[in-house]
C-alpha positions as CSV (number, residue, x, y, z in Angstrom):
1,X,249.4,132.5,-139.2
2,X,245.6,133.5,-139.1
3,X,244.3,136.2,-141.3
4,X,242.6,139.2,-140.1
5,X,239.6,137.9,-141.1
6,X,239.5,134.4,-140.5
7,X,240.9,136.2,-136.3
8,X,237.9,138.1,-136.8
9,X,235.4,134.7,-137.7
10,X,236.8,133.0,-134.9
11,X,236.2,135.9,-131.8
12,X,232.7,136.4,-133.7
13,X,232.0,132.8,-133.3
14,X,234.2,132.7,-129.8
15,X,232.4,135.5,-127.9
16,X,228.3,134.8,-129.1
17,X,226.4,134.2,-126.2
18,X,226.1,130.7,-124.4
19,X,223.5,128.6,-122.8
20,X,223.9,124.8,-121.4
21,X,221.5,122.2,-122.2
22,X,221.6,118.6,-122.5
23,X,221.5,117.3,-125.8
24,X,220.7,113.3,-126.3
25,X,223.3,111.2,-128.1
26,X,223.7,107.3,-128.6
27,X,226.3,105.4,-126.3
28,X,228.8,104.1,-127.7
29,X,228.7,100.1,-128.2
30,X,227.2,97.7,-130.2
31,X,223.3,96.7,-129.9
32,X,220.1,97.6,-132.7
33,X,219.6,101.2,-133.6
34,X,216.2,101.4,-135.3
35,X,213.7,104.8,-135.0
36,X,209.9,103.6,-135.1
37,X,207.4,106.1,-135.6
38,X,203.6,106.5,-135.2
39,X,201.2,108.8,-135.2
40,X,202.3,111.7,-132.5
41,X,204.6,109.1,-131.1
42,X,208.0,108.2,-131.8
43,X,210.8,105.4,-130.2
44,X,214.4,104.7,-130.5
45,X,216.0,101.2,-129.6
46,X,219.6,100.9,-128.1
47,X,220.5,103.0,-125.4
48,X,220.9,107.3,-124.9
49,X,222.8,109.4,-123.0
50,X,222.1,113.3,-122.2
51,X,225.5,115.3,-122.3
52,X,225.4,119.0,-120.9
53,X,226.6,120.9,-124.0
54,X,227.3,124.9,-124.9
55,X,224.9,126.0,-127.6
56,X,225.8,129.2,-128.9
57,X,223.4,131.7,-130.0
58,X,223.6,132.6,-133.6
59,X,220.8,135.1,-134.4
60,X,222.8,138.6,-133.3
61,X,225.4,137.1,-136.1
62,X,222.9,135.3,-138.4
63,X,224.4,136.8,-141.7
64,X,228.1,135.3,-140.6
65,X,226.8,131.6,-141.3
66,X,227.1,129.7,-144.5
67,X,225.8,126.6,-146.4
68,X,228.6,125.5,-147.5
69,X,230.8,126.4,-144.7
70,X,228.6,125.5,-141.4
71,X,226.3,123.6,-143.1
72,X,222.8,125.6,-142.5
73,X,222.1,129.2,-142.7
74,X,219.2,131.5,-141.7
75,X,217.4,133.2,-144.1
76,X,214.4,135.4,-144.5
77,X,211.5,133.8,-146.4
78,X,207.7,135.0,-146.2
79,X,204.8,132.4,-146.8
80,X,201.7,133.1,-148.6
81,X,200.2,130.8,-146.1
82,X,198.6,132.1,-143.0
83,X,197.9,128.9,-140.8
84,X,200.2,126.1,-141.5
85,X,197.4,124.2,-139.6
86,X,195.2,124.4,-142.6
87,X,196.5,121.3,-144.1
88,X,194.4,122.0,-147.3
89,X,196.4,125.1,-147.8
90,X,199.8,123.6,-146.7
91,X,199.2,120.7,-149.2
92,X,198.5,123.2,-151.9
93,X,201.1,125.9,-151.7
94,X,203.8,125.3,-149.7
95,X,206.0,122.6,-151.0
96,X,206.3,124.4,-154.2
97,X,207.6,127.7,-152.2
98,X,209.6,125.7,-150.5
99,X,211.1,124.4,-154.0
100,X,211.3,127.9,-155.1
101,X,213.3,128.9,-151.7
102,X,215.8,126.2,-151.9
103,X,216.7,127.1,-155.7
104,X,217.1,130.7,-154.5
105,X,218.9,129.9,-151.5
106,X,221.7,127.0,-152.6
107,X,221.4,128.4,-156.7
108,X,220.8,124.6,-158.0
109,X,219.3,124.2,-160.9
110,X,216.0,122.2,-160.1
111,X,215.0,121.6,-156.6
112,X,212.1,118.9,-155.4
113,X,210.2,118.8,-152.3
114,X,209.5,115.5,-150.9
115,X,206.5,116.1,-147.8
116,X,206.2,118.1,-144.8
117,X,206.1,117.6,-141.1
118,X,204.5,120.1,-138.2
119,X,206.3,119.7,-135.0
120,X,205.4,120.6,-131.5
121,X,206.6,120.7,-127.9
122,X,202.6,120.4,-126.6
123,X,201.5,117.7,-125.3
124,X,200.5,115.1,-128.2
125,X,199.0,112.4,-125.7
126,X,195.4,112.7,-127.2
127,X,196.5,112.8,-131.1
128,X,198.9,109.3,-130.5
129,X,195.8,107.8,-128.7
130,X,194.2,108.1,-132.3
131,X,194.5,105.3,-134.3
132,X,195.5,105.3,-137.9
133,X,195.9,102.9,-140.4
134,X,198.4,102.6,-143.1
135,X,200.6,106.3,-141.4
136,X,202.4,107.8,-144.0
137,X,204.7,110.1,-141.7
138,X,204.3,112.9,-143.7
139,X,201.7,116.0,-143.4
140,X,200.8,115.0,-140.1
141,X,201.9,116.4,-136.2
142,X,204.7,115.2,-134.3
143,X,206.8,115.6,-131.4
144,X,210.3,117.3,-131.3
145,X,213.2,115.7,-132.3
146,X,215.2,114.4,-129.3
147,X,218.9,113.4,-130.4
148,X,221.5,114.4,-132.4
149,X,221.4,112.9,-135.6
150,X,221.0,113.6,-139.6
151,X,217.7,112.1,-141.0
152,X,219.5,110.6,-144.0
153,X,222.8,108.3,-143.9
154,X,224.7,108.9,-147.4
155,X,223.2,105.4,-149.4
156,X,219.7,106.8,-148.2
157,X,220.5,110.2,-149.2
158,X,221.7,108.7,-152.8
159,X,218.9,106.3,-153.2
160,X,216.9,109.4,-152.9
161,X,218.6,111.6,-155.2
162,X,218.2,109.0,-157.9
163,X,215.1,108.2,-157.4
164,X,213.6,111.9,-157.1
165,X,215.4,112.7,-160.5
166,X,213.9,109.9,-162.3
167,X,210.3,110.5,-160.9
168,X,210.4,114.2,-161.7
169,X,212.5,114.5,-164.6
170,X,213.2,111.5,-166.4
171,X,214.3,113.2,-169.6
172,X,217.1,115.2,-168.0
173,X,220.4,115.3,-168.3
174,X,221.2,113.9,-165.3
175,X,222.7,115.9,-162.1
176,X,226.4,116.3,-161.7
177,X,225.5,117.4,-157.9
178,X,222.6,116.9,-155.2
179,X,221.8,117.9,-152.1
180,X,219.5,116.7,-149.5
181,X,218.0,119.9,-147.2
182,X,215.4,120.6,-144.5
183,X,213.6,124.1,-144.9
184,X,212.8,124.7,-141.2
185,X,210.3,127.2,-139.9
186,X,209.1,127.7,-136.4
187,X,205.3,129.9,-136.8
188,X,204.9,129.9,-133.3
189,X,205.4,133.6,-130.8
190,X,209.6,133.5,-129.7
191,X,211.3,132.8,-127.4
192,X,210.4,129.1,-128.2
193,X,210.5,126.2,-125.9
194,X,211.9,123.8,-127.4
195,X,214.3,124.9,-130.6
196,X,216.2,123.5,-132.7
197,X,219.8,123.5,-132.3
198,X,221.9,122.8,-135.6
199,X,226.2,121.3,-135.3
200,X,228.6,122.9,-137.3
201,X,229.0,120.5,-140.1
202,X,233.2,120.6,-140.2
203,X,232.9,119.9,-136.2
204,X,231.0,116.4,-136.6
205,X,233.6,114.1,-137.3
206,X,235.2,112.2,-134.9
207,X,232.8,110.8,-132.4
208,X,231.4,106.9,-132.9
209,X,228.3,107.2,-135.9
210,X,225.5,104.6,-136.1
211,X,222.7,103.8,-139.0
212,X,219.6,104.2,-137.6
213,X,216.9,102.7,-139.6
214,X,213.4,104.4,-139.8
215,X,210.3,101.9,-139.4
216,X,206.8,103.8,-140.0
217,X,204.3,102.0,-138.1
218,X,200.3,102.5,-137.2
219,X,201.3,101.7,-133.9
220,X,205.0,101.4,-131.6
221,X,206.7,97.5,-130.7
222,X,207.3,96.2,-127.6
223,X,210.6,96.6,-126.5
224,X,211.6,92.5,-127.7
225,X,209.9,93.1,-131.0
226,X,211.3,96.2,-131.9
227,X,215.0,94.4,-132.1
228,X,214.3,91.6,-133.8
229,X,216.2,90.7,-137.1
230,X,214.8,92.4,-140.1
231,X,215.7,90.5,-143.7
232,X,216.9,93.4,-146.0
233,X,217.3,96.0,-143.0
234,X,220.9,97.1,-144.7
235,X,219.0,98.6,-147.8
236,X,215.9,100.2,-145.5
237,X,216.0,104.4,-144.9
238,X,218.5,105.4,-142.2
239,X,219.3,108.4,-140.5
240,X,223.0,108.9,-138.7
241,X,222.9,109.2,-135.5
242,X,226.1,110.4,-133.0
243,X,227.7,109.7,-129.6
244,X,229.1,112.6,-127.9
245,X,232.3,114.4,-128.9
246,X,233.5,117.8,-127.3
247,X,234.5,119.1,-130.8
248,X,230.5,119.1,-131.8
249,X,230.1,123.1,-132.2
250,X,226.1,123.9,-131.5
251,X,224.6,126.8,-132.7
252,X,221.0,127.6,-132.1
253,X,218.6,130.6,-133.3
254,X,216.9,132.4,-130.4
255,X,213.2,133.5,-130.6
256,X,212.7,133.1,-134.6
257,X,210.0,135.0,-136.1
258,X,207.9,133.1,-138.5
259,X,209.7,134.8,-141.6
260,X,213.0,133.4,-140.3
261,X,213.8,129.8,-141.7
262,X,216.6,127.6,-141.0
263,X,217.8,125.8,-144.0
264,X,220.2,122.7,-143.4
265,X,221.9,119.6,-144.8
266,X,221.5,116.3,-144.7
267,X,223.4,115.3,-147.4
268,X,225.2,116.7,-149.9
269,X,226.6,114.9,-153.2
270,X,229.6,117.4,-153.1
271,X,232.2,116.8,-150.6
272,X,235.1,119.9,-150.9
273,X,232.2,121.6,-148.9
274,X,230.0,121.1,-145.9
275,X,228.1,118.5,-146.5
276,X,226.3,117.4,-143.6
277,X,224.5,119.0,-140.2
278,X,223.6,116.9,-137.4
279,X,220.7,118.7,-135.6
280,X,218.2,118.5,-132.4
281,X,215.9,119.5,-130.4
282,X,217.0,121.1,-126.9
283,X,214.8,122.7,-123.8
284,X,216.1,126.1,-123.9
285,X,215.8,127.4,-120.0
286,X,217.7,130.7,-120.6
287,X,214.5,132.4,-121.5
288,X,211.9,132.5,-118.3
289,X,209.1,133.6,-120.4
290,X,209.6,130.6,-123.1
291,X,206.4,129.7,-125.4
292,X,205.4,126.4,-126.8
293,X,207.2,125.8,-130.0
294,X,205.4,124.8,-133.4
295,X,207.4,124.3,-136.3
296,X,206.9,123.0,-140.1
297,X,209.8,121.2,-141.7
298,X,210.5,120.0,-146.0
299,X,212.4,118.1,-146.8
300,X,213.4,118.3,-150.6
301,X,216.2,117.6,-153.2
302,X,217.9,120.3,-155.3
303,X,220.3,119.0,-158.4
304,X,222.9,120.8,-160.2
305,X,222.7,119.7,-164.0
């Protein structure tokens, strides 16, 4: 029989407001799943479908979420920085707040950022006509995320961790516990466009998962190049990437202000608890007056020692 409070959790949860929106997934089956990305531009191979989902709106409850229990919260976090177009300023500052923030926020011990990404729901035509060589994929402006997936599978998430710890801190002890985040801030005027909406972490089992592997390119394949066989593609960086399931439980944040920030897993080490958030971007049509959304996003790894 339920508690009071856990009857309580559920009719919070049960009765937060509700819009529909299609959210991307991968079909079922078996063909290449590979993500390219370029500068402003970004392609998936195999084949999508768009599902009409309920994405419920967590921001009149936004202190009922937990990490560890829906995998992402929303916090309140001010930035020293002013215009997270100044790239100079960016560079400088904010990865170490952002370090600061996650230690704060999860209570790990040491906490690493590893680069930042602006995103945008404005048209990026003219920046992906500008050719770069050698893009990084980090620091640099790109379009919104368009299907459900987690960046990191769990040997990419591991690989990671181990690496990170050894780069940064290479006479340790060593870390009984990581976790992979993304500190996510929209800096644009609400209601946004285009926001993100984050799955309940225990509802993400049970639908067909696929690797995804992530090729940074200065510019996108043709569609027979982009499948061809890569030697070593098993031990590349992948992200996980879902077909539909009607357990998935969305949530979503409704006009964020730019102190709000939307911290979520990717991966974590420890398993008794949440451990993972698929995520995506959705057009949110429940909002006439709906603004262009720009958003900056860290990724980083905090240990427990």
């Amino acid at each position: 029989m339920a508690s009071a409070a856990e009857t309580r959790t559920g009719d919070m949860e049960e009765t937060a407001r509700q819009t529909r929106a299609l959210i991307r997934y991968v079909d079922p089956g078996d063909f290449v799943t590979r993500r390219y990305v370029s500068q402003g531009r970004e392609m998936n191979t195999g084949t999508y479908s768009d599902h009409e989902v309920a994405i419920r709106d967590g921001m009149p409850i936004r202190d009922h979420f937990t990490l560890d229990t829906h995998g992402f919260i929303l916090a309140k976090s001010r930035s020293a920085i002013t215009d997270f177009h100044d790239k100079a300023a960016v560079d400088a500052l904010y990865e170490s707040e952002v370090e600061r923030e996650v230690m704060r926020l999860t209570g790990a011990d040491k906490a690493v950022a590893r680069g930042w990404m602006i995103r945008t729901s404005a048209d990026l035509s003219r920046h992906a006509q500008e050719k770069v060589a050698g893009y990084t994929h980090r620091g640099g402006i790109q379009p919104p995320a368009g299907e459900a997936h987690v960046d990191m599978n769990t040997a990419t998430s591991r690989l990671m961790a181990e690496q990170t710890y050894r780069e940064h801190f290479p006479d340790g002890p060593g870390f009984r516990r990581f976790l992979v985040t993304s500190f996510w801030r929209t800096f644009s005027p609400g209601p946004q466009d285009v926001p993100l909406a984050v799955c309940d972490g225990r509802t993400s089992f049970g639908g067909e998962e696929k690797n995804n592997t992530l090729f940074i390119v200065d510019d996108l394949p043709g569609e027979a190049e982009a499948v061809k066989p890569v030697p070593g593609e098993e031990g590349m960086m992948a992200a996980t990437i879902f077909s539909h399931h009607p357990g998935h439980r969305w949530w979503y944040f409704s006009n964020m202000q730019a102190d709000d920030v939307l911290l979520f897993k990717f991966h974590d080490s420890d398993h008794s608890v949440t451990w993972r958030c698929p995520h995506t971007a959705f057009r949110d049509q429940s909002f006439p007056d709906a603004k262009i959304r720009e958003s900056i996003e860290v990724r980083s790894v905090a240990f427990w020692e």
